[in-house]
N, C-alpha and C positions, 0 to 999 in steps of 0.2 A: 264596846262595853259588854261586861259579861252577865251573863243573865240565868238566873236559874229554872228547870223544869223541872216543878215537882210530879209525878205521876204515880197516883195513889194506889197504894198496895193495902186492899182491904179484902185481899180471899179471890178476887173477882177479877179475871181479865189479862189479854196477853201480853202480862208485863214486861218480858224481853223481847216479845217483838217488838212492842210501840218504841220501849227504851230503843231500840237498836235504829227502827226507821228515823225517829227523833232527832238523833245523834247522825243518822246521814243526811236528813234534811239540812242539819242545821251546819256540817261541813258546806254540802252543795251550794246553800245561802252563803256564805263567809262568814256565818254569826259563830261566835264564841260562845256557845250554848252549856252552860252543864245541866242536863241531862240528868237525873235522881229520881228511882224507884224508891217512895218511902213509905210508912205508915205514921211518922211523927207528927203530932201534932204543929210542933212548934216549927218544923222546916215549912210545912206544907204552908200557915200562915205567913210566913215569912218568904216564900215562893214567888221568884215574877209571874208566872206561867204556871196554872194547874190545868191536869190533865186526870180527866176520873175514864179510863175504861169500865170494861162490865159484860160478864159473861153469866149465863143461865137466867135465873128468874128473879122476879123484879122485888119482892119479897123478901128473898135469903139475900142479894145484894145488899138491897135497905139494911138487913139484920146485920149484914159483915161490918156493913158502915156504921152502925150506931153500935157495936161491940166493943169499937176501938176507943178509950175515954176521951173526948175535946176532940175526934178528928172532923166533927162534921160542925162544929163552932169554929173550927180552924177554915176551914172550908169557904162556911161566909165571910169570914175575918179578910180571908186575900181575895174573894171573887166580888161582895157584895158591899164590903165596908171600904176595901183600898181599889179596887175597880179590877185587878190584874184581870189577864186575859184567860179565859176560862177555854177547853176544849172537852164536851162530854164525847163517848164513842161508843155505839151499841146501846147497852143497860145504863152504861153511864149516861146515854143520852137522856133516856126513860125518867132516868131519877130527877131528870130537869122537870118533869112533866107534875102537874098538879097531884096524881093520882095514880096508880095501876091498879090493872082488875085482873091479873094473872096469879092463880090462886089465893082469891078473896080479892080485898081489897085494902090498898097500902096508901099512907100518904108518900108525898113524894116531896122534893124540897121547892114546889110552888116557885118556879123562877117563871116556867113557862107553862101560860094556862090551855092544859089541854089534858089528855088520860090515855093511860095506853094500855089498850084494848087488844082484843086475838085477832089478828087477821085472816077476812073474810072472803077471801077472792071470788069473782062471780064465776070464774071459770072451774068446773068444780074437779077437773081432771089437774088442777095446780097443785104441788104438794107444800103440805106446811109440816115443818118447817121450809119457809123461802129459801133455797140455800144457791148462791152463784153469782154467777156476774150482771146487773141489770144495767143501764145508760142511766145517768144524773139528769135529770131534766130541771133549768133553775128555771125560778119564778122571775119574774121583773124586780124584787127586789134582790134574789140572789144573783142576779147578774151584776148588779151596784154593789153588794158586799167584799170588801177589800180577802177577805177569806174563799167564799164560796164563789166569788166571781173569775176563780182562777178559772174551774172548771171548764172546759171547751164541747162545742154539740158534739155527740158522738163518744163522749168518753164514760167509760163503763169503771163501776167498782164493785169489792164483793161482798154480799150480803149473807148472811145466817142468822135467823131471826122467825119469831112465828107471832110474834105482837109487834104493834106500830104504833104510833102515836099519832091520834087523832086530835087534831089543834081547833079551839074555840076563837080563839084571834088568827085569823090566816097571817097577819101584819107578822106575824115569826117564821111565816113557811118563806123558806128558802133557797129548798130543791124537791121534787120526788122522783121518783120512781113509777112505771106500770107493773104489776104483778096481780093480773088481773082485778085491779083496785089500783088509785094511787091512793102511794104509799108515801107516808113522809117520809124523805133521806136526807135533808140536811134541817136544820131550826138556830136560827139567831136572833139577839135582842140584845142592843147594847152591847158586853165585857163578855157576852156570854156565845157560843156556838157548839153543837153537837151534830152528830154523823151518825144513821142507823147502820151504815155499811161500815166494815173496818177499812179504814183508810191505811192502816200499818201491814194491811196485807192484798192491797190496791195497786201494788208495783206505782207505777210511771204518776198516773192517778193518785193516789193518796200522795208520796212522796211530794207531789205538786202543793198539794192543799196544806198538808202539814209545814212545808219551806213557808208557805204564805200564813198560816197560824204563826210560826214563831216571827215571821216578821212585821206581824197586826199590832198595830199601835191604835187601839181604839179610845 
């Protein structure tokens, strides 16, 4: 059965890469995927599969995404109303997040309660921005999650990033990271999952997670 991926082009994020890993996940799986970078309202609601990347700050993202007329009522329409399977990545994850506090302070679309704060590593020779390859480390519930539980010990992905998201319900943390702090790296609940690191540019690794996103039936 053919299935659409919407992935939102609202100013923010590496919309030909994700499009491109996407579309070879989704050969590698045998799924019949179409694959669609859009900004429309009405595709996006009407999408099996949304995917929101997100690149810079948590603020001008919010503003790109409420720029576009009806794209963030389209948004809940397929993620929160019809259940479709949701994938945030980077900023897109953030936006999941109750709140951000990277210049000033933003709402956020409250999916998952938590705020995403500067990272403050204790080691103080660590540079921020995070930027490289770190190991996933899952939680006991990301080891049971049909997405996140692909991941294997040992497997690294790549981060770029200088805020995290600090979680008030741990019951969503579903991988981290050390970076002199843990870090959160992956969050799921219900229809919903995001990724602080880019999975579209995680080679072996993201390709993995992304093949198990489009084949999540939650």
């Amino acid at each position: 059965m053919s299935e659409t991926v919407a992935i939102i082009d609202y100013g923010s994020g590496n919309l030909r890469s994700a499009e491109k890993a996407l579309a070879r996940a989704g050969v590698e799986a045998g799924l019949d995927s179409r694959i669609i970078v859009t900004d429309k309202p009405d595709v996006v609601a009407s999408a099996d599969r949304v995917v929101l990347p997100g690149v810079g700050a948590f603020g001008d993202c919010r503003r790109g995404l409420l720029a576009i007329d009806g794209l963030k009522e389209a948004i809940r329409e397929a993620v929160r109303v019809k259940g479709q399977p949701f994938l945030g990545i980077c900023v897109g994850m953030h936006l999941m997040a109750r709140e951000g506090h990277e210049h000033g302070t933003h709402q956020g679309m409250g999916w998952i309660d938590g705020v995403v704060e500067k990272m403050e590593p204790a080691d103080g020779s660590l540079k921020i921005p995070h930027m490289g390859w770190n190991e996933i480390e899952l939680t006991d519930a990301g080891r049971a999650h049909p997405v996140a539980g692909v991941i294997e010990p040992g497997d690294h992905a790549y981060f770029v990033h200088s805020y995290h998201m600090a979680l008030a319900d741990k019951s969503a943390l579903l991988a981290t990271t050390d970076y002199g702090m843990a870090v959160t790296a992956i969050v799921g609940e219900g229809n919903i999952i995001g990724t602080q690191f880019h999975p579209e540019k995680s080679q072996k690794v993201g390709l993995k997670l992304l093949r198990a996103f489009l084949e999540w039936r939650p």
